[in-house]
C-alpha positions as CSV (number, residue, x, y, z in Angstrom):
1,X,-25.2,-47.7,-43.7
2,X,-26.8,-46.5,-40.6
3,X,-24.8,-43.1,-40.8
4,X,-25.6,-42.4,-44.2
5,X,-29.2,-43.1,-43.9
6,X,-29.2,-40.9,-40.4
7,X,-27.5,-37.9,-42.3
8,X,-30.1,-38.1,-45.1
9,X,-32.5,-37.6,-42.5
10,X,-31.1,-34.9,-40.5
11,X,-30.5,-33.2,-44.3
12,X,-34.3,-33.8,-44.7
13,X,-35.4,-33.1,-41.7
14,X,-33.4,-29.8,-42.1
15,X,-35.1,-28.8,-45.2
16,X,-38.4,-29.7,-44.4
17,X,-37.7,-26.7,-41.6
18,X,-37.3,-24.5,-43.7
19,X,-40.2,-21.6,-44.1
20,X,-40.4,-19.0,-47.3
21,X,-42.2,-15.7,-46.4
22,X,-43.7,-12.7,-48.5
23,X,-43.3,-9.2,-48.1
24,X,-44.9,-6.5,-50.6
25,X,-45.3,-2.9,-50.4
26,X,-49.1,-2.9,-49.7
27,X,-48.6,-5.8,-46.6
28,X,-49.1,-5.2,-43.0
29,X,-46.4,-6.2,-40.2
30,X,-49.1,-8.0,-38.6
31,X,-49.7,-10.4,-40.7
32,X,-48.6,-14.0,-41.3
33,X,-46.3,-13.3,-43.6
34,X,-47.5,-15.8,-45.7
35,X,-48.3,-15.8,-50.4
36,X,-51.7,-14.5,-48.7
37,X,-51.2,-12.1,-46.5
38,X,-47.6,-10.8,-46.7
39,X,-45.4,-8.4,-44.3
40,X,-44.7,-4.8,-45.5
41,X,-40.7,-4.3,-44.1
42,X,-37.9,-6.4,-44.3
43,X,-37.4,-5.1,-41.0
44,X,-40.3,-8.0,-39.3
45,X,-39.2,-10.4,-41.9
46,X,-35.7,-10.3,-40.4
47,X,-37.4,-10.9,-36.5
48,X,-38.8,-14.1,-38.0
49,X,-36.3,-15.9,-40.4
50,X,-34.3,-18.1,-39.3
51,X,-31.1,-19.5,-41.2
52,X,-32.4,-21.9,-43.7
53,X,-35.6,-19.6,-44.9
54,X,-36.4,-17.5,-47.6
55,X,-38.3,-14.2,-48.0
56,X,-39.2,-13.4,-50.6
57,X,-39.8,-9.8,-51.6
58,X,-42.7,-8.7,-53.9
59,X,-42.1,-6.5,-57.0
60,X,-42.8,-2.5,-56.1
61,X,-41.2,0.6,-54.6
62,X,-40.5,0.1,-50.7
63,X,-40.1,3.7,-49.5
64,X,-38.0,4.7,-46.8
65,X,-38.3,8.2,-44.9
66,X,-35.9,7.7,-42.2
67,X,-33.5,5.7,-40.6
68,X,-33.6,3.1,-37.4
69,X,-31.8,5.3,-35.3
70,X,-31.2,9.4,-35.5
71,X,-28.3,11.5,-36.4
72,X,-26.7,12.1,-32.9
73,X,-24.3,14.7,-35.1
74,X,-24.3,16.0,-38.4
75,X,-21.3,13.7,-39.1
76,X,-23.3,11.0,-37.4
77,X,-24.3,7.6,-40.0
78,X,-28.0,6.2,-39.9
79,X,-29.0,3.1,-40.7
80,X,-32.4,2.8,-42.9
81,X,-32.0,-0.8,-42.8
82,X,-29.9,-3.2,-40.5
83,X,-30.0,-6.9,-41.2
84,X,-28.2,-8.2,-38.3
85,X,-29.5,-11.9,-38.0
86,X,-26.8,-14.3,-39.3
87,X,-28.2,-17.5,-41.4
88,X,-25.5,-20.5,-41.3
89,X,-23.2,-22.5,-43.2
90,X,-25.4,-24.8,-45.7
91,X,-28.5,-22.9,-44.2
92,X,-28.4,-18.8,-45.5
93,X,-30.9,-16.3,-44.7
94,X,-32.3,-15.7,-48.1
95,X,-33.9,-12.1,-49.0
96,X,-34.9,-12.6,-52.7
97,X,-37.4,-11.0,-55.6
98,X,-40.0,-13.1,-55.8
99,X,-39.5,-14.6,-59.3
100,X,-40.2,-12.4,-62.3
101,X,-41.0,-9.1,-60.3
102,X,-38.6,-6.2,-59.5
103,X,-38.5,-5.1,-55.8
104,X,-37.0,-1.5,-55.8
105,X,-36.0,-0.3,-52.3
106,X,-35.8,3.4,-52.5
107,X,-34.2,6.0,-50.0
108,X,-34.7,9.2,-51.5
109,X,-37.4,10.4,-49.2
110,X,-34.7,10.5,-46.4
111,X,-34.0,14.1,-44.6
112,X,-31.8,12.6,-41.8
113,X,-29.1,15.2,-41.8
114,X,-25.8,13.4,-41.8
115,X,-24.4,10.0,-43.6
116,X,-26.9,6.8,-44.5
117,X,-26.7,3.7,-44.9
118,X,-29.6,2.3,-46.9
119,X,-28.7,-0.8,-45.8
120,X,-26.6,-1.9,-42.9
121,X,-25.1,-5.7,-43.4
122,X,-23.8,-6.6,-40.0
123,X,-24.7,-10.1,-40.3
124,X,-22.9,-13.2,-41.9
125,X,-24.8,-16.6,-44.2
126,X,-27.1,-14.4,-45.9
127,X,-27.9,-14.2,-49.8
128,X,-29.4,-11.2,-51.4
129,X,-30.5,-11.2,-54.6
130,X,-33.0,-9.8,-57.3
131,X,-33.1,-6.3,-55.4
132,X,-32.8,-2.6,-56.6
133,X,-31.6,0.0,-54.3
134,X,-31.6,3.1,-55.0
135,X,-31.6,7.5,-54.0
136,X,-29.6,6.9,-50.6
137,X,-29.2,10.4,-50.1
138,X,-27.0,13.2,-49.0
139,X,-28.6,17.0,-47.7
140,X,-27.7,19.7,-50.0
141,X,-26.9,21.7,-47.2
142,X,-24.4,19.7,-44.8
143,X,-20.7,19.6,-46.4
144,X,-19.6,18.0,-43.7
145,X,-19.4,15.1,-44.6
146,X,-18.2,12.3,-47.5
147,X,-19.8,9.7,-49.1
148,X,-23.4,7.7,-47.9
149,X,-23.6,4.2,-49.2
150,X,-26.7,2.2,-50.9
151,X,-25.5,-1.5,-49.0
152,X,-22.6,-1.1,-46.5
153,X,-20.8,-4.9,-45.5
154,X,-19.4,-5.8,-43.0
155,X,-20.7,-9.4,-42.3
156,X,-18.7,-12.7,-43.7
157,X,-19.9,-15.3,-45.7
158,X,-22.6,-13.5,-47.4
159,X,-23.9,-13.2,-51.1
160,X,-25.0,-10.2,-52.9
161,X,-26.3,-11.4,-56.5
162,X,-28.4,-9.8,-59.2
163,X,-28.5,-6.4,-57.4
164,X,-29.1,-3.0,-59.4
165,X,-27.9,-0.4,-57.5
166,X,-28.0,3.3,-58.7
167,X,-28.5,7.4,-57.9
168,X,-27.1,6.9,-54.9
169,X,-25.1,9.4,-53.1
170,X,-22.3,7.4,-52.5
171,X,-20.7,3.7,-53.5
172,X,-23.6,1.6,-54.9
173,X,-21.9,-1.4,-52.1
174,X,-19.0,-1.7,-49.9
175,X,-17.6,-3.8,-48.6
176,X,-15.6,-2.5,-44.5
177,X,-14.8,-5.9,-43.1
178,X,-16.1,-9.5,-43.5
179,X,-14.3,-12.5,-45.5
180,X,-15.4,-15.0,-48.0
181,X,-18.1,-12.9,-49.5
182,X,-19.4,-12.7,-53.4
183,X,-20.4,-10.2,-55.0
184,X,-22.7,-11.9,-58.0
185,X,-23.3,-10.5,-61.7
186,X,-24.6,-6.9,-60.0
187,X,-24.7,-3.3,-61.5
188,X,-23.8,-0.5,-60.0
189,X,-24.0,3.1,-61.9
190,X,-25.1,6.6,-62.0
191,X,-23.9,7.0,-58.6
192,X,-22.7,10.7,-57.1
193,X,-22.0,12.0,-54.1
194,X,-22.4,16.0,-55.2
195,X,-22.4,17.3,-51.5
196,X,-19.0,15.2,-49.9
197,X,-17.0,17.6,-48.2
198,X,-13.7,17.1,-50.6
199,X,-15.2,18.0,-54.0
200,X,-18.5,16.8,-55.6
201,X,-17.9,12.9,-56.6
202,X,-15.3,12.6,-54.9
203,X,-16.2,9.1,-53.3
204,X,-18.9,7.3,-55.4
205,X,-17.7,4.3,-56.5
206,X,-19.7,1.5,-58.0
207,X,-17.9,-1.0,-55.3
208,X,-15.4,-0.3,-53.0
209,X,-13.3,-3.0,-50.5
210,X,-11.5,-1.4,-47.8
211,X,-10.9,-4.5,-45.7
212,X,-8.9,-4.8,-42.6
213,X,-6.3,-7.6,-42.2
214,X,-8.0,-11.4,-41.5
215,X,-10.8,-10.6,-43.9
216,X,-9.9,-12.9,-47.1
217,X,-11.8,-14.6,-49.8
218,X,-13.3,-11.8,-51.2
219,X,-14.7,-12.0,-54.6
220,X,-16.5,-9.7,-57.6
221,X,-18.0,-11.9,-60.6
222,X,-19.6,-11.1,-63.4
223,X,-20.1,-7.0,-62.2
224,X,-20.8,-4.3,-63.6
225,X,-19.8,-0.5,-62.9
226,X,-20.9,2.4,-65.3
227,X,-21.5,6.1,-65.0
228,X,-19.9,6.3,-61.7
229,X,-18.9,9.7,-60.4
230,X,-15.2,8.1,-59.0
231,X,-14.2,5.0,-59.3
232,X,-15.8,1.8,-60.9
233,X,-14.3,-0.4,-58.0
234,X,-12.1,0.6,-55.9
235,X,-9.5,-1.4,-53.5
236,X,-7.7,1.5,-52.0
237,X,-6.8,0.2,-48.3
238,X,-7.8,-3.6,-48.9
239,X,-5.2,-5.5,-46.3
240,X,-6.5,-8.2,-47.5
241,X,-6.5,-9.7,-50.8
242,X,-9.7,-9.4,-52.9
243,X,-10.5,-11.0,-56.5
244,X,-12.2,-8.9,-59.6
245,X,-13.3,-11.1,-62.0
246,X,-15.2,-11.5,-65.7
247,X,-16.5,-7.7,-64.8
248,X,-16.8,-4.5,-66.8
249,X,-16.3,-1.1,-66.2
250,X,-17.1,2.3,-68.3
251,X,-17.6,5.7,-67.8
252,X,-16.5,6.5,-64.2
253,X,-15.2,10.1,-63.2
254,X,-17.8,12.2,-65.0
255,X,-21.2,13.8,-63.9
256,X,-23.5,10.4,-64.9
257,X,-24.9,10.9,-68.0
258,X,-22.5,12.8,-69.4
259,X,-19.1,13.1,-70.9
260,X,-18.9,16.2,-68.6
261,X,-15.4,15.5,-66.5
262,X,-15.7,15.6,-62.6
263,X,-12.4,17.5,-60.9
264,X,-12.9,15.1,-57.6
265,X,-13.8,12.1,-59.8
266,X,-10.9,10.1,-59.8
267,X,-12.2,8.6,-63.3
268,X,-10.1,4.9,-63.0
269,X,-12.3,1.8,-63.8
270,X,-10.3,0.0,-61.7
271,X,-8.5,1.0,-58.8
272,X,-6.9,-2.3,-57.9
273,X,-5.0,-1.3,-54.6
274,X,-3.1,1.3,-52.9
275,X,-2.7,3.0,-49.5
276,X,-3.3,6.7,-49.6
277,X,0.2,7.4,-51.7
278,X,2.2,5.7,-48.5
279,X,4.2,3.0,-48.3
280,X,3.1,-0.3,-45.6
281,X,5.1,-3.4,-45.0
282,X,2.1,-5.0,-45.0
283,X,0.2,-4.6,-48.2
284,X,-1.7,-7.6,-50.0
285,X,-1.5,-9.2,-53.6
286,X,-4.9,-8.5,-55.4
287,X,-6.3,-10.1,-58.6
288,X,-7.8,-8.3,-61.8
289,X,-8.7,-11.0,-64.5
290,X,-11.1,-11.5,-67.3
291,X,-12.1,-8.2,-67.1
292,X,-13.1,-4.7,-69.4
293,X,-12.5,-1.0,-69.0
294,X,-13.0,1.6,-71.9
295,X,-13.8,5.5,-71.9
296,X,-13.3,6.2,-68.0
297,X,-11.9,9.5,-67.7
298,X,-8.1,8.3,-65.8
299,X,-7.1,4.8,-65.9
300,X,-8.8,1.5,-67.0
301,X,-6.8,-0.7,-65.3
302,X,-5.0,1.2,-62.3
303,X,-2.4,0.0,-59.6
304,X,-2.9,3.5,-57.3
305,X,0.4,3.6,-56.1
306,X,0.1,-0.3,-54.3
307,X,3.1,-1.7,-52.8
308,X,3.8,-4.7,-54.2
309,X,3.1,-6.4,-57.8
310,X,-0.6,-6.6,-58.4
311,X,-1.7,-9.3,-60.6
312,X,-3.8,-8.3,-63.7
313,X,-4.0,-11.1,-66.4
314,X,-6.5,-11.5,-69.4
315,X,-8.1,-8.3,-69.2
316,X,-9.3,-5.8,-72.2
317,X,-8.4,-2.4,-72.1
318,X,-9.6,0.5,-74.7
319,X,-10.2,4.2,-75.2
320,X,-9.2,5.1,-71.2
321,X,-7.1,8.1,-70.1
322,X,-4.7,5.4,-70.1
323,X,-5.3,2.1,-70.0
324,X,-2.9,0.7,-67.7
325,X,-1.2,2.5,-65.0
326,X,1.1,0.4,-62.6
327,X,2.2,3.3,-60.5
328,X,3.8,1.6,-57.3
329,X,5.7,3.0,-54.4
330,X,8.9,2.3,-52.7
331,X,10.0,2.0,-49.4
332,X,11.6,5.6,-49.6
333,X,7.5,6.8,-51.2
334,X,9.5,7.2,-54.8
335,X,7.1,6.3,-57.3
336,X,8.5,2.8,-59.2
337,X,6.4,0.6,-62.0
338,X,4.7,-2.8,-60.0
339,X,2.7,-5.1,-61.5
340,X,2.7,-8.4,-63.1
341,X,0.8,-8.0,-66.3
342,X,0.1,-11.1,-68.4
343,X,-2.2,-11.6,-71.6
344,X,-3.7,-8.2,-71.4
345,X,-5.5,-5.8,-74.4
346,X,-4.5,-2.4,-75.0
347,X,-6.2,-0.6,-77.5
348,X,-6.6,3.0,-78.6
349,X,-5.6,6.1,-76.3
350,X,-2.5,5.6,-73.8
351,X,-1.5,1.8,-74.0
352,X,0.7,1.6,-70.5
353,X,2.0,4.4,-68.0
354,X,4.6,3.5,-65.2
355,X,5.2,0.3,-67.1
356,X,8.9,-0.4,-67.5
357,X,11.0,-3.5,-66.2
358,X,7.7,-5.2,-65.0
359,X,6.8,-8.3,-65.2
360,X,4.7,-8.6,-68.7
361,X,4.8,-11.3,-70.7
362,X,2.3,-11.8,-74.1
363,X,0.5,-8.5,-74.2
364,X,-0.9,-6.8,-76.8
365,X,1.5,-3.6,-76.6
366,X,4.5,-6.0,-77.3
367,X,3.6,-7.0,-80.9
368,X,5.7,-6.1,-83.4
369,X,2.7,-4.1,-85.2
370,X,-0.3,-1.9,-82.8
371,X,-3.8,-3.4,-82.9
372,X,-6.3,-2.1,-85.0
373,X,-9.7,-3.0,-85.8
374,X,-9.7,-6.1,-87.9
375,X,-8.1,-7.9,-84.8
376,X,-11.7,-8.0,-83.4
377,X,-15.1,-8.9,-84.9
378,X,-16.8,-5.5,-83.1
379,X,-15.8,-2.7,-81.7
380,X,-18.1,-1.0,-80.3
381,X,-18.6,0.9,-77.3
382,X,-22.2,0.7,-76.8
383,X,-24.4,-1.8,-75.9
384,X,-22.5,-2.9,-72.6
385,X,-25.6,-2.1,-70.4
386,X,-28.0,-4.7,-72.0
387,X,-30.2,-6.6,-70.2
388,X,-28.4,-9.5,-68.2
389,X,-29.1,-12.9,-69.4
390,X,-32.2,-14.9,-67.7
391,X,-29.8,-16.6,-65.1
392,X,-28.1,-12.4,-64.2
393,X,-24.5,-13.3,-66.7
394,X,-23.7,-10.8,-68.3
395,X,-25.1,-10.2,-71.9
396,X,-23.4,-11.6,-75.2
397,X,-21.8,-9.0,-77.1
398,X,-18.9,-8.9,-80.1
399,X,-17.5,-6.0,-79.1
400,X,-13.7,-7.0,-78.2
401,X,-14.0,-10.7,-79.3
402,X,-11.2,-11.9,-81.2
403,X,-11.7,-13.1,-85.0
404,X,-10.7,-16.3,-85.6
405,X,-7.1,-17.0,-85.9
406,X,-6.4,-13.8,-84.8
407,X,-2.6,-13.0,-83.8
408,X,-4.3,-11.6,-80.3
409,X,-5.3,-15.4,-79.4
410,X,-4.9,-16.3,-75.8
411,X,-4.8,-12.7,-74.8
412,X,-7.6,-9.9,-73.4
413,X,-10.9,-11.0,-71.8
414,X,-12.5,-13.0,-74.7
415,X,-9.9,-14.7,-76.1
C-alpha cells in the first residue's frame, strides 16, 4: 500500500511540474512566456522547456530569413530551426497549436545559398503537432545540390502529428536515423525541388525513411501524400524495417498542380524499399497495409527493386501507371518478382508488373471476372484532400468502399 500510494505521488508530483508556455508571432523573447505575454521563436521556448511541458504555439505566420548557422559551402546544409533538447519517456517535450488556431512556420524568405533544413530534429521524447511548414527553399541559381527538407529526423522516440507540410523544395519530412517514431494523420503535398542538381523533382517526396541499421519501430498512420514532385513516401535505403499504414497517396511525379509529367519525378505512391538497383545481404522486411494509391504517374504500390519479399496486405490500388510493381533483385542484380501480396485491390490501368510465382493469395486480379464499378459504392477520385476530422483521421469518403455483400469482401483498404 505504501508503494502504490508513494508512486501516485511521485506521478503527481511529476505533473504538477509541469509548465505550458505561449509563443505568437507578435511576442518578444524577453518575456515570461506566459497566455500574457508570450515568446516570439521556438528557438527561447526550447532554452526553457523541460521534458514534461508544453508550448504552445499561437496561430500566424512565423517568418524565417535565415538559418542558425551559415553555408560554409554552396553544398553546405543550414539549419533554420534545431530542436535539440530531448523530453523523456512518460514526460515529452510538447510543441503544439494552441487549440483552434493554425501556426504556419514559413521559410520562404531564406537566401542561404546551399541546402536547408527548416527544421532540424536532433532530439528524442518530443511531440509535434498542429503545425504548418512550409516554402523551405532552394536558390534558383545553385545546381549543385539535391533536395532541402521542410522537417529532417533524426531523434528517436518522437511524434510528428497533425502536421501540414507543403511548397517545399524538397521532402515535406524525413526521417535519417532515430527508432520508434510516429508519424500521425499528417499531409504532405505540393512539394518540388525544381533546382536539384539531377533533374527538377527529382527528390521531393512527401516522406522519406532512409534509416541506418538499429533504428526500428518506425511507423506512418493515417498520412497523407499528394501532388508530390517524386515520390509519395519513399523507403529507398531503409536498413531497418518501417510500417506504412491506413495512408493515402495520389498524384506524385508531376509538376504540383498539374497533370503535367515530371522526367526526374519518379511518380510511385509508394516506394516501399530498395537499395539503389544493388543487391545487400542485409536488407529489411517493410510493411504496406490499409493503404490507397490512384493516378500517380509510375507505380501505386512499388517494391523498387528490394531484396527480399516486402509485405503489402489490404491495400487499394486504382488508375496508377501500374498499380503494383514487385520488381526485386537477385544476388547476381537479375531482376526477379518479390513480394508477398495478400488481400489487395487492383483496379483500372496496369493491375500487377513483375508479379509471377509470388506469394499472393485472395486479390482482386485473381477473380475469375475483372472489377468494375458496381463492386464499390463510389468511385471517385476527388475529394481525398478534405478536411481531416476534428481529432486529424482522415475524412469519410465512399470512394473505394465495398457494397454490401460484395464478392471483394475482406480484401482492399475498406473492406
Amino acid at each position: 500500500m505504501k508503494t502504490i500510494l508513494l508512486t501516485v505521488l511521485l506521478t503527481v508530483a511529476a505533473t504538477a511540474h509541469a509548465t505550458d508556455y505561449y509563443v505568437a508571432p507578435n511576442g518578444n523573447d524577453h518575456a515570461a512566456g506566459t497566455k500574457a505575454a508570450p515568446l516570439q521563436s521556438i528557438m527561447r521556448a526550447q532554452q526553457t522547456a523541460k521534458a514534461g511541458d508544453t508550448v504552445y504555439f499561437r496561430g500566424g505566420i512565423y517568418t524565417y530569413t535565415a538559418g542558425i548557422n551559415s553555408c560554409a559551402t554552396r553544398t553546405d546544409t543550414v539549419n533554420a530551426i534545431t530542436l535539440n533538447n530531448s523530453g523523456s519517456e512518460n514526460k515529452p517535450i510538447r510543441y503544439w497549436a494552441y487549440p483552434g488556431e493554425t501556426p504556419v512556420f514559413d521559410f520562404s524568405a531564406m537566401k542561404d545559398d546551399c541546402r536547408v533544413k527548416g527544421f532540424n530534429v536532433t532530439g528524442s521524447w518530443l511531440h509535434l503537432k498542429g503545425l504548418e511548414v512550409t516554402g523551405v527553399p532552394q536558390q534558383p541559381d545553385n545546381h549543385l545540390n539535391h533536395e532541402s527538407w521542410g522537417i529532417w529526423n533524426s531523434g528517436s522516440h518522437n511524434t510528428f502529428e497533425q502536421l501540414n507540410l507543403h511548397h517545399n523544395m524538397g521532402p515535406g519530412l524525413f526521417i535519417q536515423n532515430g527508432g520508434y517514431n510516429l508519424v500521425l494523420n499528417t499531409d504532405s503535398h505540393h512539394n518540388y525541388d525544381p533546382y536539384t542538381s539531377n533533374g527538377a523533382g527529382q527528390s521531393a517526396d512527401g516522406f522519406g525513411a532512409h534509416i541506418k541499421a538499429g533504428h526500428p519501430g518506425n511507423v506512418f498512420r493515417g498520412c497523407r501524400a499528394w501532388a508530390n514532385s517524386d515520390d509519395g513516401f519513399d523507403l529507398i535505403n531503409a536498413f531497418s524495417p518501417v510500417t506504412i499504414e491506413n495512408s493515402w497517396t495520389w498524384q506524385q511525379g508531376y509538376l504540383p498542380g498539374t497533370h503535367t509529367k515530371l522526367e526526374a519525378g519518379n511518380g510511385n505512391g509508394i516506394k516501399a524499399g530498395g537499395y539503389g538497383g544493388k543487391y545487400v545481404p542485409n536488407g529489411v522486411k517493410h510493411i504496406v497495409r490499409n493503404s490507397v494509391a490512384f493516378d500517380n504517374k509510375s507505380a501505386g504500390f512499388y517494391a523498387n527493386h528490394h531484396t527480399l519479399a516486402l509485405d503489402f496486405i489490404n491495400n487499394t490500388a486504382f488508375s496508377n501507371g501500374a498499380n503494383y510493381n514487385m520488381a526485386g533483385i537477385a544476388p547476381d542484380g537479375s531482376l526477379i518478382p518479390l513480394g508477398h501480396l495478400l488481400n489487395n485491390i487492383a483496379y483500372k490501368g496496369r493491375l500487377t508488373v513483375n508479379s509471377e510465382g509470388l506469394d499472393m493469395a485472395h486479390n482482386s486480379w485473381a477473380l475469375p471476372t475483372p472489377v468494375t464499378d458496381a463492386d464499390f459504392e463510389d468511385v471517385s477520385d476527388t475529394g481525398w484532400d478534405a478536411p481531416r476530422q476534428l481529432d486529424g483521421s482522415l475524412p469519410v469518403l465512399s470512394s473505394f468502399h465495398l457494397r454490401p455483400g460484395s464478392r471483394l469482401a475482406g480484401m482492399g483498404a475498406f473492406n
